[in-house]
N, C-alpha and C positions, 0 to 999 in steps of 0.2 A: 028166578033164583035171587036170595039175597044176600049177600056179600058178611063176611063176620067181622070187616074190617074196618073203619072208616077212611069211607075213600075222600069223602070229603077234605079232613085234614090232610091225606097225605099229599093231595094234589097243592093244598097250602105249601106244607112243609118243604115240597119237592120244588115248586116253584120259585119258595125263597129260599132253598140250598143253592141252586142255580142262580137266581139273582146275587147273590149275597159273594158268591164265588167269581160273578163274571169280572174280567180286568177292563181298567179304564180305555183298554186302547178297542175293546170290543170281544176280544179272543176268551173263549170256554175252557179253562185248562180242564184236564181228563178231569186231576185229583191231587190238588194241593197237599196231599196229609201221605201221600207214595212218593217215595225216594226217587223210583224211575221215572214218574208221569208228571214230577214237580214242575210248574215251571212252562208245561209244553201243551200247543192246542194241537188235535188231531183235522184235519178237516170232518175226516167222516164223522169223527163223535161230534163233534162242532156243527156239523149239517142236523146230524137227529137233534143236539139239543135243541136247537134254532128252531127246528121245525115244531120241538116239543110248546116252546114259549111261545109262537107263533098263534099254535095253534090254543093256546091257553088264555091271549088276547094281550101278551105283552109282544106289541108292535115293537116300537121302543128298543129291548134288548134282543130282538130278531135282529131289526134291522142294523144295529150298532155290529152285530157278529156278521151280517154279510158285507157291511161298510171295510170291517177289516180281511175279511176273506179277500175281500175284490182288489186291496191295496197291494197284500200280498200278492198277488196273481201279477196286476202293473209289475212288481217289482223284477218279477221273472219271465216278463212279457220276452226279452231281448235274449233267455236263455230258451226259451220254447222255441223264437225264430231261428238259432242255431242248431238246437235237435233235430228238427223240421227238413234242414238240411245236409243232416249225418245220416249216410246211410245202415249205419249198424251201431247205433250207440251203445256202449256200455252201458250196465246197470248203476255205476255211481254216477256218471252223467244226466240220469234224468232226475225229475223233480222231487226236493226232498214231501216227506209223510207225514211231517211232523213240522210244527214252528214253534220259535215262542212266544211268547205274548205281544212280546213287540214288533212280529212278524218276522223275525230275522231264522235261519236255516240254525238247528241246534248245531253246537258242539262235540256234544256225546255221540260216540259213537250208537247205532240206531239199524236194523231193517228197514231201509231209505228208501225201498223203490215200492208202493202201492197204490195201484191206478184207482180203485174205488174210492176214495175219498170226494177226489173231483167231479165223480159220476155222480158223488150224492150230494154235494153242493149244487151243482146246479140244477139237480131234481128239486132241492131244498129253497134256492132262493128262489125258482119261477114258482114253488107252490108257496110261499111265501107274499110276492107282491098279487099273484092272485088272488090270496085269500081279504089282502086287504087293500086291494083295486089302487098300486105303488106302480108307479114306472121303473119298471125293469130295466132299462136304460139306464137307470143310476150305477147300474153296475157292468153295464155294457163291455168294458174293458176285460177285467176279468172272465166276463162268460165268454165272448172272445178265443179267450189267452186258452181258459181251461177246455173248450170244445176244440181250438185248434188241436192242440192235445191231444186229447181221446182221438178223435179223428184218425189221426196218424199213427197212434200204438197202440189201440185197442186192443189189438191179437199176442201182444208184446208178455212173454210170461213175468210173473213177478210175485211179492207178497201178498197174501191173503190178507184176509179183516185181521189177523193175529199173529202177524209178522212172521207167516210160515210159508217153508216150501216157493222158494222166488222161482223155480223152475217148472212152475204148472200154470194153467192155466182155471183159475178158479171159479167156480158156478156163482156165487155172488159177487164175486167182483163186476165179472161178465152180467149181472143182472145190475148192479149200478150202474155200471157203464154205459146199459142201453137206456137206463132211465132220464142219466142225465143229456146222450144225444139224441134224444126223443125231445127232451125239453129245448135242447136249440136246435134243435129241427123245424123250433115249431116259433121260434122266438126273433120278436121284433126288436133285439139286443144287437143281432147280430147280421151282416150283408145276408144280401141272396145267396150266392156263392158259397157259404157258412153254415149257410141253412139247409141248402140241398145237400152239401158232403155229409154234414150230422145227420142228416136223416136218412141218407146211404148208408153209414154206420153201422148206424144202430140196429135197421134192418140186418145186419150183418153179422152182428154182436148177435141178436136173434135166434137168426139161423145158425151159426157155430155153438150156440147153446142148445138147442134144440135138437141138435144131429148128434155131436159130440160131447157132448154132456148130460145127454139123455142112457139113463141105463135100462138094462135089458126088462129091469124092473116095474118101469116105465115114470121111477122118478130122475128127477136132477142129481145128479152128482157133488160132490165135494170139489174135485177137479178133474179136466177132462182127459176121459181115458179110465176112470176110477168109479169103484159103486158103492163108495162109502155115504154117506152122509151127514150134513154140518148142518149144526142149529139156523145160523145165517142165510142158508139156501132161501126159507122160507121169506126173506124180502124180495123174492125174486117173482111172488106170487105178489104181495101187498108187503111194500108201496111201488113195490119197480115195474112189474106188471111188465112181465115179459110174459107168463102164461093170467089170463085173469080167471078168483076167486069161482070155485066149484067145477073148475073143469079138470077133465083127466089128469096131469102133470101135477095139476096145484095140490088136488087130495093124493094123489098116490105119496109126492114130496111130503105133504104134510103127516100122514098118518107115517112115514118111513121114520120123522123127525118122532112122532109120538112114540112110534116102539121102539125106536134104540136110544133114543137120546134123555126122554121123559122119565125121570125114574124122583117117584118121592116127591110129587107137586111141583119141582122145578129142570130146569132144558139147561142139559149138559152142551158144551162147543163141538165136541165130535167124541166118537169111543177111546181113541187113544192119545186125550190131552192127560200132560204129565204138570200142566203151571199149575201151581200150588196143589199139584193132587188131579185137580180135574174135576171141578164142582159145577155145581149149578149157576147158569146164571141168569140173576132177573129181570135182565135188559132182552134176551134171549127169550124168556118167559113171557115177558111182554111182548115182543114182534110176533109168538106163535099165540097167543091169545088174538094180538090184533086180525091174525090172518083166520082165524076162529073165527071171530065176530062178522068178519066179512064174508064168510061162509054162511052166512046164518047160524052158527051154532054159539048162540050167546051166553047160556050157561056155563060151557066149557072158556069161554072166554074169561067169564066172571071169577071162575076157579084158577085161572091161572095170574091173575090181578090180585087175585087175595092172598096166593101164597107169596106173589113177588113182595105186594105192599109189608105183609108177615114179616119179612127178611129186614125190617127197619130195625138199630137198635131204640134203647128206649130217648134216642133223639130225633127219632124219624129217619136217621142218617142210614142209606141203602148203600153194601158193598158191590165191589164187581163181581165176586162170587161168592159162596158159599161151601163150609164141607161137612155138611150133614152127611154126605152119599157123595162119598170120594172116588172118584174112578180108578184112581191109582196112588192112594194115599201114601204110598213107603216115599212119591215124591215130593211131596208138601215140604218136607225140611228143610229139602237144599233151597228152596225159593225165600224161604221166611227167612234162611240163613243169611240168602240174596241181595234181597230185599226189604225184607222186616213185614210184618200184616199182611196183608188182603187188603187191597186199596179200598178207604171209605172219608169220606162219601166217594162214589164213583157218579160224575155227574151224567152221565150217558145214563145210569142205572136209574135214574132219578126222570129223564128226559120220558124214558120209554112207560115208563109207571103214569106221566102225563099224557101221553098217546093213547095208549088204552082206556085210559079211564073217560077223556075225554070221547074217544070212536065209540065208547060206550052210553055218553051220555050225564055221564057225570058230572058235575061243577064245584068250585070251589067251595 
């Protein structure tokens, strides 16, 4: 199948919207041109972009973004050993979601407590120095800091990908979660003793996914105890690979996400998102293509790259959503009232458009 888009350039454009955006100190802000996202790096968007550039062959601003992830980590090295040992910490006591450029804890008030971000940096920086044969030790501290972490509150409820619902336990989080103590399970970053707890973990993380967040359906859940479904789930197939590509779980997950959430070439976040409406989105678009392709089903892959790429305006510039096929349009206004636009460029939107294209075979 051939594509009606050029992938070519967008992988250009997408790379130096990214470059072009990254801050001196190494941090990905989401999206300088959003009111709310000004200003501030996510880990977990931070992790995919990283991993987008990585994989694109900019070592370079890869590694400048895990230089500053890992500094940040150091710096809250001394409040992880305090959590470590509270037995019931509050939810404002644990690690903030969000930083800003210059690695310091925001201001603004925020949904502060989300464990996947850490799960996916460190899935992020060990496929990272792998791909370009880097001593992971460089950042030793940090994976450290962030597996001690996970380690200890993995089962801990809290926000999803979308600062929702702190009181669940959520199917993607739980699938970064195992990703990343998989990765220091396995990693000469961190003692023995570090390696074996993470890889107890994560086993763990696993099985709790697996038993309770398996629905009767016999896909993943949204969150456990629930039999909804979230675009997100499907990283839980590729890249986290808690069930691996064409097996039971992955298709059943995957086609769940194609009929409820697919509607009009682009993947809604779940049925009843009210931000901006509830549009499509084609960082979303891009993770169920990629999980396509890995299936073998490369056509569907190629369709779902074309419509994200589509979504550029005529600057190449990709938002975080879309509302062609509004799920709940009467809420659009309060947000725009909120916030003003639809965040663009959204650099995560841009990251996953290089993922794809790239698992596809694509080049600049």
């Amino acid at each position: 199948m051939t594509t009606t888009v050029d992938v070519p350039r967008a992988l250009r454009v997408s790379h130096r919207v990214i470059a072009s955006h990254q801050a001196a100190t190494g941090a990905y802000p989401a999206c300088e041109e959003f009111s709310a996202y000004r200003g501030y790096c996510w880990f977990r968007d931070g992790a995919f972009i990283a991993d987008a550039m990585s994989r694109i062959g900019d070592k370079a601003s890869a590694t400048r973004f895990h230089d500053w992830a890992d500094a940040v980590l150091r710096a809250h090295a001394q409040q992880v050993d305090h959590l470590m040992t509270t037995a019931t910490p509050d939810v404002s006591d644990m690690m903030p979601t969000r930083f800003t450029l210059d690695g310091e804890p925001g201001a603004d008030p925020w949904w502060d407590f989300q464990l996947d971000g850490y799960g996916t940096w460190l899935w992020a920086v060990h496929q990272h120095a792998t791909r370009h044969g880097l001593d992971v030790a460089r950042w030793g501290v940090g994976i450290t800091v962030a597996a001690r972490y996970l380690t200890r509150f993995w089962d801990m409820p809290c926000y999803d990908w979308w600062e929702e619902h702190v009181d669940q336990r959520h199917g993607s989080t739980l699938g970064a979660i195992h990703a990343g103590l998989t990765a220091a399970g396995g990693s000469a970053a961190v003692d023995a003793g570090l390696r074996g707890a993470a890889a107890r973990a994560a086993k763990d993380v696993r099985a709790k996914l697996l038993s309770d967040g398996l629905t009767p359906g016999g896909y993943l859940s949204k969150w456990v105890g629930q039999d909804g479904v979230d675009g997100s789930l499907a990283a839980c197939v590729v890249p986290f690979g808690v069930v691996a590509p064409g097996s039971a779980v992955a298709e059943a997950t995957l086609a769940k996400i194609e009929a409820d959430l697919c509607v009009g070439g682009g993947v809604h976040r779940f049925v009843g998102d009210v931000f901006f409406g509830g549009g499509q989105w084609p960082l979303l678009t891009c993770l169920l293509g990629w999980n396509q392709a890995a299936a073998g089903r490369r056509d569907r892959a190629i369709e779902l790259l074309t419509w994200a790429i589509a979504q550029a305006d005529r600057d190449g510039k990709v938002p975080e959503q879309v509302d062609a096929n509004l799920l709940h349009p009467q809420s659009r206004a309060e947000w725009v009232s909120k916030w003003g636009p639809v965040a663009k460029p959204l650099l995560w939107s841009h990251a996953m458009i290089i993922t794809l294209a790239t698992e596809l075979g694509f080049t600049p």
